[in-house]
C-alpha positions as CSV (number, residue, x, y, z in Angstrom):
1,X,0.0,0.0,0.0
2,X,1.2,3.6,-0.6
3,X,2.2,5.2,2.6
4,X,1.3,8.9,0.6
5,X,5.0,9.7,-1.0
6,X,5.1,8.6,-5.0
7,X,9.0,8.7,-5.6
8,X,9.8,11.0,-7.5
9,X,6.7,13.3,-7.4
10,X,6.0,16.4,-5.9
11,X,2.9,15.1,-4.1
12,X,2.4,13.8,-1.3
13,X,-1.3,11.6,-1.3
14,X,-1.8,12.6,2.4
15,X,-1.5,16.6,2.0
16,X,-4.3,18.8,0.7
17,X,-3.9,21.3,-1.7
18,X,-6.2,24.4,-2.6
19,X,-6.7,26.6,-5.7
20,X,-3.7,29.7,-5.9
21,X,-5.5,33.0,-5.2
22,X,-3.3,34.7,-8.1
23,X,-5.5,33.4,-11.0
24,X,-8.6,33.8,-12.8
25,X,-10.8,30.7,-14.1
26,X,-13.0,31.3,-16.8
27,X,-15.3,28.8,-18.9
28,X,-15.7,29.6,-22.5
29,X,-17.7,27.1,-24.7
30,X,-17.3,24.1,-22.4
31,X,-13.7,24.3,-21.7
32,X,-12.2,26.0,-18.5
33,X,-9.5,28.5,-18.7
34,X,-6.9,28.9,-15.9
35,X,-4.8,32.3,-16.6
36,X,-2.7,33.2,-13.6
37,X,-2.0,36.5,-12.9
38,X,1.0,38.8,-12.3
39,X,0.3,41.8,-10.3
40,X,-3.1,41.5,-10.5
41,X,-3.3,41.5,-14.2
42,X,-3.6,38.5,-16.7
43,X,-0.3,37.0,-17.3
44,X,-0.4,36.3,-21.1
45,X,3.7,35.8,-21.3
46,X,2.8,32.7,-18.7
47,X,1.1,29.9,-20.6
48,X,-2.4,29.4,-20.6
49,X,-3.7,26.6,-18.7
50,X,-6.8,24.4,-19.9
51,X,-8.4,21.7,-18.3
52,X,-10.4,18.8,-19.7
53,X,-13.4,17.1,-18.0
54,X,-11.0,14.8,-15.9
55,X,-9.1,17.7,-15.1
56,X,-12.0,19.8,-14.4
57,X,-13.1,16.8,-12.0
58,X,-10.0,17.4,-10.1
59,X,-9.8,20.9,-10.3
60,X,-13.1,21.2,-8.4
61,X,-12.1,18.8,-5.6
62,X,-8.8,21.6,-5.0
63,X,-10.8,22.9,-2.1
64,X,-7.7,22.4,0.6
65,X,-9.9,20.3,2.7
66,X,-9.6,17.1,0.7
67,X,-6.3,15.1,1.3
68,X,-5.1,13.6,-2.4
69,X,-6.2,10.4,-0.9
70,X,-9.6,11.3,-0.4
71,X,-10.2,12.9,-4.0
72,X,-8.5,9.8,-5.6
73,X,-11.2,7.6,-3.5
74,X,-14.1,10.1,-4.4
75,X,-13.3,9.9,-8.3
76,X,-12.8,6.0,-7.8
77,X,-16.0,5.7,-6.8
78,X,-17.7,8.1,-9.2
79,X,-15.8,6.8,-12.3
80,X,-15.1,3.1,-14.2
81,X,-11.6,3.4,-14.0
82,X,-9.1,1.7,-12.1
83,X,-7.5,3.6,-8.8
84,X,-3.9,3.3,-10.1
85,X,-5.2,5.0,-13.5
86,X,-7.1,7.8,-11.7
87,X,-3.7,7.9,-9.0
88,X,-1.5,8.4,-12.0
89,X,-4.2,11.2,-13.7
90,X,-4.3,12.9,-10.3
91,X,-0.5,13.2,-9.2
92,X,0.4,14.1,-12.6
93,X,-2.4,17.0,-13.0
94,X,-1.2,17.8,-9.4
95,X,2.6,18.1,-10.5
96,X,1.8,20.3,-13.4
97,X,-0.3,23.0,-11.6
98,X,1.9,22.6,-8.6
99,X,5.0,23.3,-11.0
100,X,3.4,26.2,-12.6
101,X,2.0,27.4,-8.9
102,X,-1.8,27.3,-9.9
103,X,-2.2,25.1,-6.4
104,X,-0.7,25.5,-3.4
105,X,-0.3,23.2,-0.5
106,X,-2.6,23.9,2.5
107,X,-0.8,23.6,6.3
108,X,-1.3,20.9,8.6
């Protein structure tokens, strides 16, 4: 059983991460939009970020009460996939908006 540490990742499955406050989300025709921001202005020199409806199922679930763990269970039970599959989607979304600091990790 993982005890929460994936070598070589990031992310730890027993810490909870919430959205960044330094970026906007916007929805324009069915796909979500994540543009952070620099000074309180839209950062177009940063990449745009868009999610799909996997990543949108995570993104939702980034409210920093959830532990990994616990969103990884939720989508296991909502979705016909296996739990390493939906592990591997998770902790690699994760990384990638870690890395690009559209999530931070929550205390405690």
């Amino acid at each position: 059983m993982n005890k929460g540490v994936i070598m070589g990742s990031l992310i730890n499955l027993g810490k909870k991460y919430s959205l960044s406050p330094n970026l906007v989300v916007r929805e324009i025709e069915g796909e979500v939009i994540i543009i952070p921001l620099t000074s309180g202005v839209g950062d177009m020199e940063e990449a745009l970020f868009t999610l799909n409806p996997t990543g949108l199922a995570i993104w939702q679930r980034l409210d920093g009460k959830k532990s990994v763990r616990e969103i990884i269970q939720e989508l296991v039970n909502e979705y016909d996939a296996s739990r390493e599959e939906i592990e591997e989607d998770v902790v690699g979304l994760l990384e990638e908006l870690y890395q690009r600091k559209l999530i931070v990790e929550e205390e405690g």
